[in-house]
C-alpha positions in Angstrom: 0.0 0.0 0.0 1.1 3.7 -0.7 -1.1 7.0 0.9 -0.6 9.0 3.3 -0.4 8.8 7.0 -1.5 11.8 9.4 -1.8 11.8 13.5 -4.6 12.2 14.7 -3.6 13.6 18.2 -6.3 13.8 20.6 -9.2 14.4 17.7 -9.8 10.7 17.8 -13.9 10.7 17.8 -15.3 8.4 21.0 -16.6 6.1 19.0 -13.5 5.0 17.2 -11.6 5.2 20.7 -14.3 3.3 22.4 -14.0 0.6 19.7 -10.4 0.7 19.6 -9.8 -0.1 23.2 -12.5 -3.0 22.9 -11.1 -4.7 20.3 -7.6 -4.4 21.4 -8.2 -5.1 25.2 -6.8 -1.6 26.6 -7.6 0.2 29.2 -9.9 3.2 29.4 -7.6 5.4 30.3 -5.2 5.2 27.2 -6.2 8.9 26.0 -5.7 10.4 29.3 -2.6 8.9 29.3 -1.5 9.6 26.3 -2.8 13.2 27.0 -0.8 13.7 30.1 2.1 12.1 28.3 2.4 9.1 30.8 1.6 6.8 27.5 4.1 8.0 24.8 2.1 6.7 22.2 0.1 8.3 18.7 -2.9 7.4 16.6 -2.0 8.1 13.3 -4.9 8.0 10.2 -3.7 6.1 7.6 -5.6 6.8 3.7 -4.1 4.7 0.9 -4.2 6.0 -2.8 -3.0 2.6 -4.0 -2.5 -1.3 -3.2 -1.4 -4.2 -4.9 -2.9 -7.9 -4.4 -1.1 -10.9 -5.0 -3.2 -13.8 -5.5 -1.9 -17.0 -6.5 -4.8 -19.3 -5.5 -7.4 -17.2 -7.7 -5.6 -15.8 -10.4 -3.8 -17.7 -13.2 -0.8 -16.2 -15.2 0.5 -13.0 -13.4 -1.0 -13.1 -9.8 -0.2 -9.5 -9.4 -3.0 -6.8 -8.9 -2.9 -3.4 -8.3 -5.3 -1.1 -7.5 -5.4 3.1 -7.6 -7.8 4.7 -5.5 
């Protein structure tokens, strides 16, 4: 993949925090922490503008694929 990556900082919305620290198992207070600085580290937004696929099991011949978005 190729894009562009960008922090976030503390403009994370609730909802993507909320389900972040679900679905990774952290604590609660991660953003505080990270806020105060006690947690060193960064969510960073990541937006691709391209990808390539390789896929040998469904594509004969040249497996690669690659995709601008």
């Amino acid at each position: 993949m190729t894009g562009k990556a960008e922090l976030i900082g503390e403009k994370i919305s609730d909802s993507a925090f909320k389900g972040y620290i679900s679905k990774h198992d952290k604590s609660p207070n991660l953003l505080s922490d990270m806020e105060s600085g006690k947690n060193p580290n960064k969510f960073y937004k990541f937006t691709p503008d391209s990808v390539v696929l390789f896929d040998t099991k469904n594509i004969e011949g040249n497996p690669r694929v690659e995709l601008e978005l």
